[in-house]
C-alpha positions in Angstrom: 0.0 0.0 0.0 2.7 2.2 1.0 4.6 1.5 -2.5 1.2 2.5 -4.1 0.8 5.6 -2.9 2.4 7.7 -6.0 -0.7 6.4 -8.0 -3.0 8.3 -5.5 -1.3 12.0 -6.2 -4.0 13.2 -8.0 -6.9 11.5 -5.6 -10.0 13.9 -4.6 -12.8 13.0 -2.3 -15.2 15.3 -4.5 -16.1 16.4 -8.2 -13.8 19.1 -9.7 -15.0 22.6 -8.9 -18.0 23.7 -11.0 -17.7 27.0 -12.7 -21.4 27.1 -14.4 -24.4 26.9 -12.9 -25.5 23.6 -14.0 -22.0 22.4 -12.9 -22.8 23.6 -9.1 -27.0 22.3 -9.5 -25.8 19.2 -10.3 -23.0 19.0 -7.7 -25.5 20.3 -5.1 -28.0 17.7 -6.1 -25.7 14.5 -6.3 -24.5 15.7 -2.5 -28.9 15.7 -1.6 -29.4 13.2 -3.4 -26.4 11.2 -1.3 -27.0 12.4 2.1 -30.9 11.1 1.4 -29.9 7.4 0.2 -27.3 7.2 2.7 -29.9 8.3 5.4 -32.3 5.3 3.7 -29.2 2.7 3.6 -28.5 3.1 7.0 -32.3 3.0 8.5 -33.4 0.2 5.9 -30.2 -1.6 6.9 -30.6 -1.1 10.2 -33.9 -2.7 10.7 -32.7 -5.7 8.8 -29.6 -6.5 11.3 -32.2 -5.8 14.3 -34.7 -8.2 12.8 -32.6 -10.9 12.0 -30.9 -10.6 15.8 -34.4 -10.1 17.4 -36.5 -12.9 15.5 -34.0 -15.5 15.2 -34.9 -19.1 15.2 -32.3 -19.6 18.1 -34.0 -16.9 20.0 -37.6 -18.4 20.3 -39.0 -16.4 17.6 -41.9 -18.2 15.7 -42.5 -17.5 11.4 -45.4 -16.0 10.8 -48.0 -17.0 8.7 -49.8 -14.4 6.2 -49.9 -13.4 3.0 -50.2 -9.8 3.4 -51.0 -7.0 5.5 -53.8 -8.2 8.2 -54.4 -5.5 11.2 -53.5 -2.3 11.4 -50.5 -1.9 12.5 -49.2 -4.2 9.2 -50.7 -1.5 7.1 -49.2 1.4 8.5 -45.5 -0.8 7.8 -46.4 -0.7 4.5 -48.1 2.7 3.6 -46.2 4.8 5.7 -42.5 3.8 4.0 -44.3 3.5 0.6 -45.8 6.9 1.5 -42.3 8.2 2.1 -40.4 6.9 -0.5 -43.1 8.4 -3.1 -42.5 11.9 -1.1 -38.3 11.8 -1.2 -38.7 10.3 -4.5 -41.2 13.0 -6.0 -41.0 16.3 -3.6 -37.0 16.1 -2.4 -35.4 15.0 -5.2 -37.6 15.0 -8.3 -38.7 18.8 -8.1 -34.9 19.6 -7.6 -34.0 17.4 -10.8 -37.0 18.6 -13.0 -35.7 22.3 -12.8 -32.7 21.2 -13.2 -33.4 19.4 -16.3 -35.8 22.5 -17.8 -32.7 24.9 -16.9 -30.5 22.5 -18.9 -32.1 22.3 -22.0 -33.0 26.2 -21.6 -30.2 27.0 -24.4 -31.6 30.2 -25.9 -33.3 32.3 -23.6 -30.9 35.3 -22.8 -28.0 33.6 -24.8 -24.9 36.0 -25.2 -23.6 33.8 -28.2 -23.5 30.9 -29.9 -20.8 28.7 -30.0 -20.5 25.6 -32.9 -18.9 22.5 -32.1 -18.6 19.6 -34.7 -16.3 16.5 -33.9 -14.7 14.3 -36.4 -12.1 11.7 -36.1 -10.0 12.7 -33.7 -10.4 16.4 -33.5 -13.1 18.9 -32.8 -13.9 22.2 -35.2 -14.9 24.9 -33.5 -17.4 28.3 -35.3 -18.3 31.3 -34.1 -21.1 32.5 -36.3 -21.2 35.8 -34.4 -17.3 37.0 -35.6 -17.0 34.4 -38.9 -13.8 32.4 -36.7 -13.7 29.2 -37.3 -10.6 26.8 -36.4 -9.8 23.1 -35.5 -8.1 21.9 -32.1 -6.3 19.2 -32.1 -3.7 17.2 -29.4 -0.5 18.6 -29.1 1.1 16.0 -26.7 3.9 15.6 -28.2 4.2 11.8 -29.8 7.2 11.0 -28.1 5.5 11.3 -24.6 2.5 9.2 -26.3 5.1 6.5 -27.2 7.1 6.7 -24.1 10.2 8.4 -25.2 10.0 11.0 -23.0 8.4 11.7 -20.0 4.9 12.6 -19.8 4.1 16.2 -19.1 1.7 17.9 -17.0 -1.5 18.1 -19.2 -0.9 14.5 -21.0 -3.5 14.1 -23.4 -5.3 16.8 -22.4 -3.7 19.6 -23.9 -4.5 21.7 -28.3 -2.7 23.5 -30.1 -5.7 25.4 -30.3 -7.8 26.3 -27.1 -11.6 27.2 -27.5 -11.6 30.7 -25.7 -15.2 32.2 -24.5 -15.9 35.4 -22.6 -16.8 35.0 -18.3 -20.2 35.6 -17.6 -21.6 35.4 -20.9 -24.8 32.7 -22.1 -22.9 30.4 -24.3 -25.4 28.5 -26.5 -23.5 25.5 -27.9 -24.5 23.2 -31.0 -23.1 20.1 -31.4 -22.7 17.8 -34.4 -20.6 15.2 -36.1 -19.1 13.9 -39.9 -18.1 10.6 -39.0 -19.1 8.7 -35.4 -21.1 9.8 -32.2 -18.6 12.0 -30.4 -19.3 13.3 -26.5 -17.9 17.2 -25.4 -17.3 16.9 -22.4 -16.0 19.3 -19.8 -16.5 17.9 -16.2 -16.2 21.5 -14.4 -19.0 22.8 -17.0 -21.2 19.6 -15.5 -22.1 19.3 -19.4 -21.5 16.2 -21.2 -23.6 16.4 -24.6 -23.2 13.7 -27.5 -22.3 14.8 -30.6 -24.5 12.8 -33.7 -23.8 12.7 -37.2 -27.1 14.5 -39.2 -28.2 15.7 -35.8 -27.7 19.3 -34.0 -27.8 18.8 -30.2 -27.9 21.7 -27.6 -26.6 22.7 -24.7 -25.2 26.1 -22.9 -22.8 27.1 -20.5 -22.0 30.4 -18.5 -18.0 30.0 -17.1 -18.5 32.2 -13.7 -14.4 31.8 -13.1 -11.5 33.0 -15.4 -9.3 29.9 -16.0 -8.4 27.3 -18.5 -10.7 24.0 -18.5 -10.1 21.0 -19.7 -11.9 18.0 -20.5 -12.2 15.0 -23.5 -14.6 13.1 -25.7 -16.3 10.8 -23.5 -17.5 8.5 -26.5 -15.4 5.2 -27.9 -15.5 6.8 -31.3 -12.6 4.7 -32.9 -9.1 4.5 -32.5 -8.0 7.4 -31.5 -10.6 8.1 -28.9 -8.4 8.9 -25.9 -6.4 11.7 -28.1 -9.3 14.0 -28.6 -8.7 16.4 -25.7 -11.2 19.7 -24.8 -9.5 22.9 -23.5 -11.3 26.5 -22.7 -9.6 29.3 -21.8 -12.5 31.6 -20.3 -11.2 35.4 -20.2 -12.9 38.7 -19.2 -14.7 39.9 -21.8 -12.0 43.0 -23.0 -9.4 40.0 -23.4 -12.1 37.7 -25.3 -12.3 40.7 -27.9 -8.8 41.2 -28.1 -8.6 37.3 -29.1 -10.9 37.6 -31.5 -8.8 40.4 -33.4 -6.3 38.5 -33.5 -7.7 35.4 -34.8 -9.0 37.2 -37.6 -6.5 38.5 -38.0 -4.6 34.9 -38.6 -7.8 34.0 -41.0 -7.1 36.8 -43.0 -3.1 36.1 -43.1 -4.1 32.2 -43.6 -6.4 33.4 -46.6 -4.3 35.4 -48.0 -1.4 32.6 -47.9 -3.7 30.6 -50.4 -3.3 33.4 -52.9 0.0 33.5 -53.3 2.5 31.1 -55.6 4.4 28.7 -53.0 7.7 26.8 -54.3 7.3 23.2 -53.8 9.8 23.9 -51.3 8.0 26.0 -49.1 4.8 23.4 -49.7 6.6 20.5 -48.8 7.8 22.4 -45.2 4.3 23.1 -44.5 3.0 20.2 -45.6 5.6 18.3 -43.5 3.8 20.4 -40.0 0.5 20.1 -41.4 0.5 16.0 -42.0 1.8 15.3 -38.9 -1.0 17.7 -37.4 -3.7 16.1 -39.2 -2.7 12.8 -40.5 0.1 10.8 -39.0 -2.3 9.6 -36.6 -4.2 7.4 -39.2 -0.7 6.8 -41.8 1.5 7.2 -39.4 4.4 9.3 -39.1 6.8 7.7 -42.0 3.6 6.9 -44.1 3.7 3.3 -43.4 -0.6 3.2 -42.5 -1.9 0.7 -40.1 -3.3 -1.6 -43.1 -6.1 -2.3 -43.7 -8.1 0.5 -41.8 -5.6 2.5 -42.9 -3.7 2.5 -45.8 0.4 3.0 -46.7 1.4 6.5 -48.6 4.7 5.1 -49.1 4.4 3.9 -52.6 1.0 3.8 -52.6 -1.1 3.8 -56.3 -3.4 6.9 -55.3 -0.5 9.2 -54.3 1.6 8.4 -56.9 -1.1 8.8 -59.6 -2.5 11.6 -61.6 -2.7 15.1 -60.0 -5.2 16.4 -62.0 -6.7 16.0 -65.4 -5.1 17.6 -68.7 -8.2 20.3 -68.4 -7.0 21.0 -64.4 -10.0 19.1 -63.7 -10.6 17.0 -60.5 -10.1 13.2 -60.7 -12.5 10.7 -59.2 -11.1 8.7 -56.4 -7.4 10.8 -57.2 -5.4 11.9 -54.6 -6.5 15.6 -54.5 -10.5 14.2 -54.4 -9.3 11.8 -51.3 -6.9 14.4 -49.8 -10.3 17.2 -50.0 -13.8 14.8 -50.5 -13.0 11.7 -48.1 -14.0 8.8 -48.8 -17.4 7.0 -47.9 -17.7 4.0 -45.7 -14.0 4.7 -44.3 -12.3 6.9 -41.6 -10.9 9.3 -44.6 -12.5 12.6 -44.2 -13.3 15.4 -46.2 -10.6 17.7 -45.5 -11.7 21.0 -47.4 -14.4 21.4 -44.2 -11.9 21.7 -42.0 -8.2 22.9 -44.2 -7.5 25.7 -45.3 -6.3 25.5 -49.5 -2.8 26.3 -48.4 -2.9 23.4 -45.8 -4.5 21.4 -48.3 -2.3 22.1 -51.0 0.4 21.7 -48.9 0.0 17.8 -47.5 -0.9 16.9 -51.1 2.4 17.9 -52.5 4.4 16.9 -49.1 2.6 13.2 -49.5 4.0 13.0 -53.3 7.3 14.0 -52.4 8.2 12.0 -49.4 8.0 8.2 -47.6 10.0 7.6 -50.9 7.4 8.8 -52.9 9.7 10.5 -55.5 6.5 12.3 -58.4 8.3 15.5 -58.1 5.0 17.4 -58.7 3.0 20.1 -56.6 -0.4 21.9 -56.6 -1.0 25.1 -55.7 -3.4 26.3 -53.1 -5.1 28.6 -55.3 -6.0 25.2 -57.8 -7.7 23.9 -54.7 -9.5 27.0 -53.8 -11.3 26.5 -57.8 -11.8 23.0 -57.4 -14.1 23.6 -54.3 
Protein backbone atom coordinates (compact mmCIF):
# COMPACT_ATOMS: atom_id res chain seq x y z
CA UNK A 1 0.00 0.00 0.00
CA UNK A 2 2.72 2.20 1.03
CA UNK A 3 4.63 1.54 -2.53
CA UNK A 4 1.21 2.54 -4.13
CA UNK A 5 0.80 5.64 -2.85
CA UNK A 6 2.42 7.67 -5.97
CA UNK A 7 -0.69 6.36 -7.97
CA UNK A 8 -2.97 8.34 -5.47
CA UNK A 9 -1.35 11.98 -6.19
CA UNK A 10 -3.97 13.17 -8.03
CA UNK A 11 -6.87 11.49 -5.64
CA UNK A 12 -10.05 13.88 -4.57
CA UNK A 13 -12.80 13.02 -2.34
CA UNK A 14 -15.24 15.26 -4.49
CA UNK A 15 -16.11 16.37 -8.18
CA UNK A 16 -13.82 19.13 -9.71
CA UNK A 17 -15.04 22.58 -8.85
CA UNK A 18 -18.04 23.69 -10.95
CA UNK A 19 -17.71 27.00 -12.68
CA UNK A 20 -21.44 27.08 -14.38
CA UNK A 21 -24.42 26.93 -12.91
CA UNK A 22 -25.46 23.60 -14.02
CA UNK A 23 -22.01 22.44 -12.86
CA UNK A 24 -22.78 23.59 -9.07
CA UNK A 25 -26.98 22.29 -9.55
CA UNK A 26 -25.77 19.15 -10.29
CA UNK A 27 -23.05 18.98 -7.73
CA UNK A 28 -25.50 20.29 -5.07
CA UNK A 29 -28.03 17.73 -6.14
CA UNK A 30 -25.66 14.52 -6.34
CA UNK A 31 -24.52 15.70 -2.49
CA UNK A 32 -28.88 15.72 -1.55
CA UNK A 33 -29.39 13.21 -3.39
CA UNK A 34 -26.44 11.24 -1.27
CA UNK A 35 -27.02 12.42 2.14
CA UNK A 36 -30.87 11.07 1.40
CA UNK A 37 -29.91 7.44 0.17
CA UNK A 38 -27.26 7.20 2.67
CA UNK A 39 -29.89 8.26 5.43
CA UNK A 40 -32.26 5.29 3.75
CA UNK A 41 -29.22 2.71 3.63
CA UNK A 42 -28.51 3.09 7.03
CA UNK A 43 -32.26 3.04 8.50
CA UNK A 44 -33.40 0.20 5.90
CA UNK A 45 -30.21 -1.62 6.90
CA UNK A 46 -30.62 -1.08 10.18
CA UNK A 47 -33.93 -2.71 10.72
CA UNK A 48 -32.73 -5.67 8.83
CA UNK A 49 -29.57 -6.50 11.29
CA UNK A 50 -32.19 -5.83 14.33
CA UNK A 51 -34.68 -8.23 12.76
CA UNK A 52 -32.58 -10.88 12.01
CA UNK A 53 -30.86 -10.62 15.76
CA UNK A 54 -34.44 -10.14 17.44
CA UNK A 55 -36.53 -12.85 15.47
CA UNK A 56 -34.03 -15.46 15.18
CA UNK A 57 -34.89 -19.10 15.16
CA UNK A 58 -32.26 -19.57 18.13
CA UNK A 59 -34.01 -16.89 20.03
CA UNK A 60 -37.56 -18.44 20.28
CA UNK A 61 -38.97 -16.40 17.57
CA UNK A 62 -41.91 -18.22 15.65
CA UNK A 63 -42.53 -17.49 11.45
CA UNK A 64 -45.38 -16.03 10.81
CA UNK A 65 -48.01 -16.97 8.70
CA UNK A 66 -49.81 -14.37 6.24
CA UNK A 67 -49.94 -13.36 2.95
CA UNK A 68 -50.22 -9.78 3.43
CA UNK A 69 -50.96 -6.99 5.54
CA UNK A 70 -53.78 -8.16 8.15
CA UNK A 71 -54.38 -5.47 11.16
CA UNK A 72 -53.51 -2.26 11.44
CA UNK A 73 -50.49 -1.92 12.45
CA UNK A 74 -49.22 -4.19 9.19
CA UNK A 75 -50.75 -1.46 7.14
CA UNK A 76 -49.18 1.39 8.52
CA UNK A 77 -45.52 -0.76 7.79
CA UNK A 78 -46.43 -0.65 4.48
CA UNK A 79 -48.11 2.70 3.64
CA UNK A 80 -46.17 4.78 5.71
CA UNK A 81 -42.50 3.81 4.01
CA UNK A 82 -44.31 3.52 0.65
CA UNK A 83 -45.80 6.86 1.47
CA UNK A 84 -42.29 8.19 2.13
CA UNK A 85 -40.41 6.90 -0.52
CA UNK A 86 -43.13 8.40 -3.08
CA UNK A 87 -42.53 11.86 -1.09
CA UNK A 88 -38.31 11.76 -1.18
CA UNK A 89 -38.67 10.31 -4.55
CA UNK A 90 -41.21 12.98 -6.02
CA UNK A 91 -40.97 16.25 -3.63
CA UNK A 92 -37.02 16.09 -2.41
CA UNK A 93 -35.41 14.99 -5.16
CA UNK A 94 -37.59 14.96 -8.25
CA UNK A 95 -38.65 18.82 -8.12
CA UNK A 96 -34.94 19.60 -7.65
CA UNK A 97 -34.05 17.40 -10.78
CA UNK A 98 -37.01 18.57 -12.97
CA UNK A 99 -35.74 22.32 -12.76
CA UNK A 100 -32.67 21.24 -13.15
CA UNK A 101 -33.40 19.39 -16.35
CA UNK A 102 -35.76 22.46 -17.77
CA UNK A 103 -32.72 24.88 -16.93
CA UNK A 104 -30.45 22.48 -18.89
CA UNK A 105 -32.14 22.30 -22.03
CA UNK A 106 -32.96 26.21 -21.59
CA UNK A 107 -30.18 27.03 -24.41
CA UNK A 108 -31.59 30.24 -25.89
CA UNK A 109 -33.27 32.32 -23.56
CA UNK A 110 -30.92 35.31 -22.84
CA UNK A 111 -28.04 33.58 -24.76
CA UNK A 112 -24.91 35.96 -25.16
CA UNK A 113 -23.62 33.83 -28.18
CA UNK A 114 -23.49 30.87 -29.94
CA UNK A 115 -20.79 28.67 -30.01
CA UNK A 116 -20.51 25.57 -32.91
CA UNK A 117 -18.86 22.53 -32.12
CA UNK A 118 -18.57 19.61 -34.72
CA UNK A 119 -16.31 16.45 -33.85
CA UNK A 120 -14.66 14.32 -36.36
CA UNK A 121 -12.05 11.74 -36.05
CA UNK A 122 -9.98 12.66 -33.67
CA UNK A 123 -10.36 16.42 -33.46
CA UNK A 124 -13.05 18.90 -32.78
CA UNK A 125 -13.88 22.21 -35.16
CA UNK A 126 -14.92 24.92 -33.54
CA UNK A 127 -17.37 28.31 -35.31
CA UNK A 128 -18.30 31.26 -34.12
CA UNK A 129 -21.08 32.50 -36.33
CA UNK A 130 -21.20 35.77 -34.41
CA UNK A 131 -17.33 36.98 -35.55
CA UNK A 132 -16.98 34.43 -38.89
CA UNK A 133 -13.75 32.40 -36.71
CA UNK A 134 -13.70 29.18 -37.35
CA UNK A 135 -10.65 26.77 -36.37
CA UNK A 136 -9.79 23.14 -35.51
CA UNK A 137 -8.10 21.88 -32.15
CA UNK A 138 -6.33 19.22 -32.08
CA UNK A 139 -3.65 17.16 -29.40
CA UNK A 140 -0.54 18.57 -29.08
CA UNK A 141 1.10 16.01 -26.73
CA UNK A 142 3.94 15.57 -28.20
CA UNK A 143 4.21 11.82 -29.83
CA UNK A 144 7.21 10.98 -28.09
CA UNK A 145 5.52 11.34 -24.60
CA UNK A 146 2.54 9.16 -26.34
CA UNK A 147 5.13 6.52 -27.25
CA UNK A 148 7.07 6.71 -24.09
CA UNK A 149 10.16 8.43 -25.19
CA UNK A 150 9.98 10.99 -22.99
CA UNK A 151 8.42 11.74 -19.95
CA UNK A 152 4.90 12.58 -19.78
CA UNK A 153 4.11 16.18 -19.08
CA UNK A 154 1.69 17.90 -16.97
CA UNK A 155 -1.50 18.11 -19.21
CA UNK A 156 -0.91 14.50 -20.99
CA UNK A 157 -3.52 14.08 -23.39
CA UNK A 158 -5.26 16.80 -22.37
CA UNK A 159 -3.70 19.62 -23.93
CA UNK A 160 -4.50 21.69 -28.27
CA UNK A 161 -2.73 23.47 -30.08
CA UNK A 162 -5.73 25.40 -30.26
CA UNK A 163 -7.82 26.30 -27.14
CA UNK A 164 -11.62 27.22 -27.48
CA UNK A 165 -11.58 30.69 -25.72
CA UNK A 166 -15.17 32.23 -24.51
CA UNK A 167 -15.92 35.41 -22.63
CA UNK A 168 -16.80 34.99 -18.29
CA UNK A 169 -20.20 35.64 -17.65
CA UNK A 170 -21.59 35.39 -20.94
CA UNK A 171 -24.76 32.69 -22.08
CA UNK A 172 -22.86 30.45 -24.27
CA UNK A 173 -25.42 28.54 -26.53
CA UNK A 174 -23.52 25.54 -27.89
CA UNK A 175 -24.47 23.19 -31.03
CA UNK A 176 -23.13 20.05 -31.36
CA UNK A 177 -22.75 17.85 -34.43
CA UNK A 178 -20.64 15.21 -36.12
CA UNK A 179 -19.07 13.89 -39.90
CA UNK A 180 -18.07 10.65 -38.97
CA UNK A 181 -19.10 8.72 -35.45
CA UNK A 182 -21.14 9.82 -32.20
CA UNK A 183 -18.57 11.98 -30.42
CA UNK A 184 -19.26 13.31 -26.54
CA UNK A 185 -17.86 17.21 -25.43
CA UNK A 186 -17.29 16.93 -22.43
CA UNK A 187 -15.96 19.29 -19.83
CA UNK A 188 -16.47 17.91 -16.24
CA UNK A 189 -16.19 21.47 -14.43
CA UNK A 190 -18.96 22.81 -16.97
CA UNK A 191 -21.25 19.58 -15.48
CA UNK A 192 -22.06 19.28 -19.44
CA UNK A 193 -21.51 16.19 -21.17
CA UNK A 194 -23.55 16.38 -24.55
CA UNK A 195 -23.19 13.73 -27.50
CA UNK A 196 -22.31 14.84 -30.57
CA UNK A 197 -24.47 12.79 -33.67
CA UNK A 198 -23.77 12.68 -37.20
CA UNK A 199 -27.06 14.46 -39.21
CA UNK A 200 -28.20 15.74 -35.77
CA UNK A 201 -27.68 19.29 -33.96
CA UNK A 202 -27.76 18.82 -30.19
CA UNK A 203 -27.89 21.67 -27.57
CA UNK A 204 -26.63 22.73 -24.66
CA UNK A 205 -25.18 26.10 -22.85
CA UNK A 206 -22.75 27.08 -20.53
CA UNK A 207 -21.96 30.41 -18.46
CA UNK A 208 -17.98 29.97 -17.13
CA UNK A 209 -18.50 32.17 -13.72
CA UNK A 210 -14.38 31.82 -13.07
CA UNK A 211 -11.46 32.98 -15.38
CA UNK A 212 -9.28 29.91 -16.00
CA UNK A 213 -8.41 27.28 -18.53
CA UNK A 214 -10.71 23.98 -18.46
CA UNK A 215 -10.06 20.99 -19.74
CA UNK A 216 -11.93 18.00 -20.51
CA UNK A 217 -12.21 15.04 -23.55
CA UNK A 218 -14.60 13.14 -25.74
CA UNK A 219 -16.31 10.77 -23.50
CA UNK A 220 -17.47 8.48 -26.54
CA UNK A 221 -15.39 5.24 -27.92
CA UNK A 222 -15.48 6.85 -31.26
CA UNK A 223 -12.60 4.70 -32.85
CA UNK A 224 -9.07 4.49 -32.54
CA UNK A 225 -8.04 7.42 -31.55
CA UNK A 226 -10.58 8.14 -28.87
CA UNK A 227 -8.41 8.91 -25.89
CA UNK A 228 -6.37 11.70 -28.12
CA UNK A 229 -9.30 14.03 -28.65
CA UNK A 230 -8.72 16.39 -25.68
CA UNK A 231 -11.22 19.75 -24.84
CA UNK A 232 -9.55 22.93 -23.54
CA UNK A 233 -11.31 26.55 -22.67
CA UNK A 234 -9.60 29.29 -21.83
CA UNK A 235 -12.55 31.58 -20.29
CA UNK A 236 -11.20 35.43 -20.23
CA UNK A 237 -12.87 38.65 -19.17
CA UNK A 238 -14.66 39.92 -21.76
CA UNK A 239 -12.00 43.02 -22.99
CA UNK A 240 -9.35 39.99 -23.38
CA UNK A 241 -12.08 37.68 -25.27
CA UNK A 242 -12.32 40.66 -27.88
CA UNK A 243 -8.84 41.21 -28.07
CA UNK A 244 -8.64 37.31 -29.11
CA UNK A 245 -10.92 37.60 -31.51
CA UNK A 246 -8.82 40.36 -33.36
CA UNK A 247 -6.32 38.54 -33.53
CA UNK A 248 -7.65 35.39 -34.77
CA UNK A 249 -8.99 37.21 -37.59
CA UNK A 250 -6.52 38.54 -38.03
CA UNK A 251 -4.55 34.88 -38.58
CA UNK A 252 -7.76 34.00 -40.96
CA UNK A 253 -7.12 36.80 -43.01
CA UNK A 254 -3.12 36.13 -43.07
CA UNK A 255 -4.06 32.18 -43.63
CA UNK A 256 -6.39 33.39 -46.61
CA UNK A 257 -4.34 35.44 -47.97
CA UNK A 258 -1.45 32.58 -47.92
CA UNK A 259 -3.74 30.59 -50.39
CA UNK A 260 -3.32 33.43 -52.85
CA UNK A 261 -0.03 33.48 -53.34
CA UNK A 262 2.48 31.15 -55.59
CA UNK A 263 4.36 28.67 -53.03
CA UNK A 264 7.68 26.80 -54.35
CA UNK A 265 7.29 23.20 -53.77
CA UNK A 266 9.77 23.88 -51.31
CA UNK A 267 8.05 26.01 -49.13
CA UNK A 268 4.77 23.44 -49.66
CA UNK A 269 6.58 20.45 -48.80
CA UNK A 270 7.78 22.37 -45.20
CA UNK A 271 4.27 23.10 -44.47
CA UNK A 272 2.96 20.16 -45.57
CA UNK A 273 5.56 18.28 -43.53
CA UNK A 274 3.80 20.42 -39.98
CA UNK A 275 0.46 20.05 -41.42
CA UNK A 276 0.51 15.96 -41.98
CA UNK A 277 1.85 15.34 -38.87
CA UNK A 278 -1.05 17.68 -37.42
CA UNK A 279 -3.67 16.12 -39.23
CA UNK A 280 -2.67 12.83 -40.48
CA UNK A 281 0.06 10.78 -38.97
CA UNK A 282 -2.30 9.58 -36.62
CA UNK A 283 -4.16 7.44 -39.25
CA UNK A 284 -0.72 6.76 -41.84
CA UNK A 285 1.46 7.15 -39.43
CA UNK A 286 4.40 9.27 -39.08
CA UNK A 287 6.82 7.66 -42.04
CA UNK A 288 3.60 6.89 -44.12
CA UNK A 289 3.66 3.30 -43.42
CA UNK A 290 -0.63 3.24 -42.49
CA UNK A 291 -1.93 0.71 -40.06
CA UNK A 292 -3.34 -1.63 -43.08
CA UNK A 293 -6.11 -2.30 -43.67
CA UNK A 294 -8.09 0.46 -41.79
CA UNK A 295 -5.58 2.54 -42.87
CA UNK A 296 -3.70 2.48 -45.76
CA UNK A 297 0.42 2.99 -46.68
CA UNK A 298 1.41 6.53 -48.63
CA UNK A 299 4.75 5.09 -49.07
CA UNK A 300 4.38 3.91 -52.63
CA UNK A 301 0.96 3.84 -52.61
CA UNK A 302 -1.05 3.83 -56.28
CA UNK A 303 -3.37 6.88 -55.32
CA UNK A 304 -0.53 9.25 -54.27
CA UNK A 305 1.63 8.43 -56.87
CA UNK A 306 -1.05 8.83 -59.60
CA UNK A 307 -2.49 11.55 -61.61
CA UNK A 308 -2.70 15.13 -59.97
CA UNK A 309 -5.22 16.41 -62.04
CA UNK A 310 -6.68 16.01 -65.36
CA UNK A 311 -5.11 17.60 -68.72
CA UNK A 312 -8.23 20.29 -68.38
CA UNK A 313 -7.01 21.02 -64.37
CA UNK A 314 -9.96 19.10 -63.74
CA UNK A 315 -10.59 17.00 -60.48
CA UNK A 316 -10.07 13.18 -60.67
CA UNK A 317 -12.50 10.75 -59.22
CA UNK A 318 -11.12 8.73 -56.39
CA UNK A 319 -7.40 10.77 -57.17
CA UNK A 320 -5.44 11.94 -54.61
CA UNK A 321 -6.50 15.56 -54.53
CA UNK A 322 -10.47 14.22 -54.39
CA UNK A 323 -9.35 11.83 -51.32
CA UNK A 324 -6.94 14.39 -49.81
CA UNK A 325 -10.28 17.18 -49.96
CA UNK A 326 -13.85 14.80 -50.51
CA UNK A 327 -12.95 11.73 -48.12
CA UNK A 328 -14.03 8.76 -48.85
CA UNK A 329 -17.43 7.05 -47.91
CA UNK A 330 -17.72 4.00 -45.67
CA UNK A 331 -13.98 4.70 -44.31
CA UNK A 332 -12.26 6.94 -41.58
CA UNK A 333 -10.92 9.29 -44.61
CA UNK A 334 -12.46 12.60 -44.22
CA UNK A 335 -13.33 15.41 -46.20
CA UNK A 336 -10.56 17.71 -45.49
CA UNK A 337 -11.69 20.96 -47.42
CA UNK A 338 -14.44 21.39 -44.19
CA UNK A 339 -11.86 21.75 -42.01
CA UNK A 340 -8.24 22.90 -44.18
CA UNK A 341 -7.54 25.75 -45.27
CA UNK A 342 -6.34 25.52 -49.49
CA UNK A 343 -2.83 26.28 -48.41
CA UNK A 344 -2.94 23.37 -45.78
CA UNK A 345 -4.54 21.35 -48.32
CA UNK A 346 -2.30 22.05 -51.05
CA UNK A 347 0.42 21.72 -48.90
CA UNK A 348 -0.05 17.84 -47.46
CA UNK A 349 -0.95 16.93 -51.10
CA UNK A 350 2.44 17.89 -52.45
CA UNK A 351 4.39 16.86 -49.10
CA UNK A 352 2.65 13.25 -49.47
CA UNK A 353 4.03 12.96 -53.31
CA UNK A 354 7.25 14.02 -52.42
CA UNK A 355 8.25 11.96 -49.38
CA UNK A 356 7.99 8.25 -47.57
CA UNK A 357 10.03 7.58 -50.87
CA UNK A 358 7.37 8.76 -52.92
CA UNK A 359 9.65 10.54 -55.52
CA UNK A 360 6.50 12.28 -58.40
CA UNK A 361 8.29 15.54 -58.07
CA UNK A 362 5.01 17.42 -58.73
CA UNK A 363 3.03 20.13 -56.60
CA UNK A 364 -0.35 21.92 -56.57
CA UNK A 365 -0.97 25.15 -55.71
CA UNK A 366 -3.43 26.29 -53.11
CA UNK A 367 -5.13 28.60 -55.33
CA UNK A 368 -5.96 25.20 -57.80
CA UNK A 369 -7.67 23.89 -54.73
CA UNK A 370 -9.54 26.97 -53.79
CA UNK A 371 -11.30 26.51 -57.78
CA UNK A 372 -11.78 23.03 -57.38
CA UNK A 373 -14.08 23.57 -54.29
Amino acid sequence: MLAAGSALADYTWNFPKPVTPIGRDTLSMHNQFMVIITVLFVVVFAIMVYSMIKHRKSNGAAPARFSGPAGALQWFWVLVPFGILLFIDFVLMGIPAFHAVIDMEDTRTKADMVLKVTGLQWKWKYEYPDSGIQFVSTLATPREQIEGKEAKGEHYLLEVDNEVVLPVGKKVRILLTSTDVIHTWWVPQFGVKRDAIPGFLRETWVRIEEPGVYRGQCAELCGKDHGFMPVVVRAVPEAEYAAWVDKKKAEMAAAAAGGEKTWTKDELIAAGKAAYEKNCAACHQPEGQGLPPAFPALAGSKIVNGPLLSPEGKLIPDSHVDRVMNGKTGTAMQAFKATLSDADIAAIITYERNSFGNTKGDMIQPAQIKALR
